[in-house]
NUGUVO-77207 format. One record per residue (C-alpha): residue in one letter; x, z, y. Coordinates in steps of 0.25 Angstrom, whole numbers, plus 5000, padded with zeros to 4 digits. Each point is the difference from the previous one (the first is absolute). Example, Ala and Ser with C-alpha at 12.3 -4.5 7.8 and 13.67 -1.06 7.14 Angstrom:
REM residues 2
A504950314982/S500649985014/
This chain:
REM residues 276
X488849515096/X499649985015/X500250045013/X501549925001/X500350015016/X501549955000/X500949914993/X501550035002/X501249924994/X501450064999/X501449954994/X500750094991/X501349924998/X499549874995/X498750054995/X498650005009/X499250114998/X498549995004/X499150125005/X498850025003/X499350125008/X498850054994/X499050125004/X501650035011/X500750004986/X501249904995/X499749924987/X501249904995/X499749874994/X500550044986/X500749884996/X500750015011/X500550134999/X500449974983/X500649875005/X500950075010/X500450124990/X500249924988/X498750014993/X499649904992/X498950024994/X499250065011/X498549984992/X500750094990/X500450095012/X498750025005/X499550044988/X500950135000/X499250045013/X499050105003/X498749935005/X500150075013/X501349935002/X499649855000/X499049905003/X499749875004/X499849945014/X499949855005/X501249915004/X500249885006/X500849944991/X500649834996/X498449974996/X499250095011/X499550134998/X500450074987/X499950144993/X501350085002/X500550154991/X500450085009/X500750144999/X499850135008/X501350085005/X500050094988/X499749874992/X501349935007/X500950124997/X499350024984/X500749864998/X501450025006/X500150134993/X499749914986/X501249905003/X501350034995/X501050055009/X499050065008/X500650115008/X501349964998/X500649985014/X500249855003/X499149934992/X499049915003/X498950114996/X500750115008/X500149905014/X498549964999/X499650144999/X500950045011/X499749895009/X498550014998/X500050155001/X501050015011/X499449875009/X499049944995/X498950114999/X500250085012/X499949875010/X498749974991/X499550115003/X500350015015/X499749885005/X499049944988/X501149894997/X501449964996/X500949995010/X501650005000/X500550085014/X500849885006/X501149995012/X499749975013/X500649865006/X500950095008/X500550074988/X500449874995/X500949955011/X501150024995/X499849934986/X499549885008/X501350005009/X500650024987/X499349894991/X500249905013/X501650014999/X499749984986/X499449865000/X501049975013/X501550024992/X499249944987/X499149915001/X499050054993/X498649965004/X499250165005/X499150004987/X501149984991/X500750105008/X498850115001/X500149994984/X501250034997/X499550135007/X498750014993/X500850004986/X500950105004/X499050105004/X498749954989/X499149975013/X499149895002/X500450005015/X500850095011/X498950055004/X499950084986/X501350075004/X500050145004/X500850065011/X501150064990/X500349854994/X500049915013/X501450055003/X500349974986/X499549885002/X500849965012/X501450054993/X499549934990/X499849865007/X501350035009/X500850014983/X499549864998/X500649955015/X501350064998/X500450024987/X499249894991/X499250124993/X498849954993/X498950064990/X500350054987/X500649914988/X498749974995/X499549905010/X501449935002/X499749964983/X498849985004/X500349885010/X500849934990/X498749994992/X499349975014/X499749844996/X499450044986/X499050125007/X499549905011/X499749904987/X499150124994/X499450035012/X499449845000/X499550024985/X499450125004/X499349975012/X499549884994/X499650074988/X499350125009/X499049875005/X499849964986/X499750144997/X499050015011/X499349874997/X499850064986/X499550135006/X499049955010/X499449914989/X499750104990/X499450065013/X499049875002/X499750014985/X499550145001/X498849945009/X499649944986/X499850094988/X499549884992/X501349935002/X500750124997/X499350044988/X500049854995/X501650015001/X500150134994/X499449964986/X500749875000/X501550025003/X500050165001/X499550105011/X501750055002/X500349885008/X498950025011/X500650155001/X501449965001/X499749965012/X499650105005/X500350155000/X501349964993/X500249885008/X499950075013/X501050124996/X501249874997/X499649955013/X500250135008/X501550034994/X500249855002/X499550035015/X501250125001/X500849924993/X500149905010/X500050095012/X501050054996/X501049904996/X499649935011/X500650115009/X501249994991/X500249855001/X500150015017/X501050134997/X500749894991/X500149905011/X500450125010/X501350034992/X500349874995/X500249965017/X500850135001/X500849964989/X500349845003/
């Protein structure tokens, strides 16, 4: 399949969904889109498509250029109507589909690509002014403050708030001022643990560097079949693959995984100020 004229990335809550715009038509990254609706298996998934509802375009992945499945629109909603829970309101299933359907697909197909209607810095005044007092009465330094706000409302940055959540966001920043309020209970536990998260993070960025030195030389070896071959038929061709469809997938969660509790750790440090 040919004819790919954009490459769009978009977060659906901590999952990032890939498209790619072919003959003015969106196609998703299918392990992406299994990934972020809970399907595992997503070879198997694939199989349960028609043919007209998938294909396989070229990424650039870890190890250059690679062969990605990709899935149509009708392909994407074949597989969230397969997952359990699938139109029950809430789920994980149920807010992909809305989001996609309700966001996603329209600005595609208005502007070409993915973009998230954002504030103005105007708009945002008030949150600023807020955020500012914030750090004054606290002490907090203004990135540790800005994500307080960010977990609150499941943004990356202010700039992802819409006009209906900035006032929330600045009675929210004001609760914090005057009244000590928080987050939710979870990340108050989580700050006791905060030590021992910062210790994983180590391991698994270290590991993540192992990882890719293992990656990139299965990479190298590729260059020679002989080699390849040779180690095959003396110690067993699954190694070589290990590292690499199988090898790339743990190193793409262990990318989110990091991302993510990364964000957690500086919301830790955030509270733990707050709190002391």
């Amino acid at each position: 399949m040919t004819n790919q004229t954009q490459l769009s990335t978009f977060n659906f809550e901590e999952s990032s969904i890939r498209v790619v715009s072919i003959n003015n038509e969106p196609w998703f990254i299918a392990k992406d889109v299994c990934e972020a609706i809970g399907i595992d298996n997503n070879r198997k998934a694939l199989l349960a498509l028609d043919d007209d509802e998938k294909g396989v375009t070229l990424s650039n992945t870890l190890g250059g250029m690679q062969e990605m499945n990709i899935i149509s629109e009708s392909g994407m909603y074949t597989l969230i109507l397969r997952c359990r829970d699938a139109v029950k309101k809430g789920s994980i299933p149920h807010r992909f589909r809305k989001w996609v359907t309700a966001e996603v697909l329209p600005q595609i197909r208005k502007t070409g690509k993915y973009e998230k209607v954002s504030t103005t810095v105007d708009d945002r005044t008030g949150l600023r002014d807020a955020v500012n007092m914030l750090v004054s009465k606290k002490g907090l330094l203004y990135s540790d403050a800005y994500q307080l706000v960010h977990h609150r409302f499941n943004v990356k940055s202010i700039e992802e708030l819409s006009k209906e959540q900035l006032p929330q966001a600045v009675e929210y920043v004001h609760r914090v001022i005057l009244e000590g309020e928080l987050i939710d209970p979870s990340v108050l536990q989580l700050s006791k643990n905060s030590q021992h998260l910062e210790t994983t993070l180590k391991i698994m960025v270290e590991l993540y560097g192992y990882c890719l030195h293992a990656y990139e030389m299965q990479e190298k070896l590729s260059q020679y079949p002989a080699l390849i071959e040779e180690i095959n038929t003396k110690i067993g061709g699954q190694y070589l693959h290990n590292l690499k469809h199988p090898l790339e997938q743990v190193m793409t969660k262990a990318k989110h995984f990091i991302r993510s509790n990364s964000e957690k750790l500086t919301l830790i440090k955030a509270v733990d100020h707050l709190l002391n």
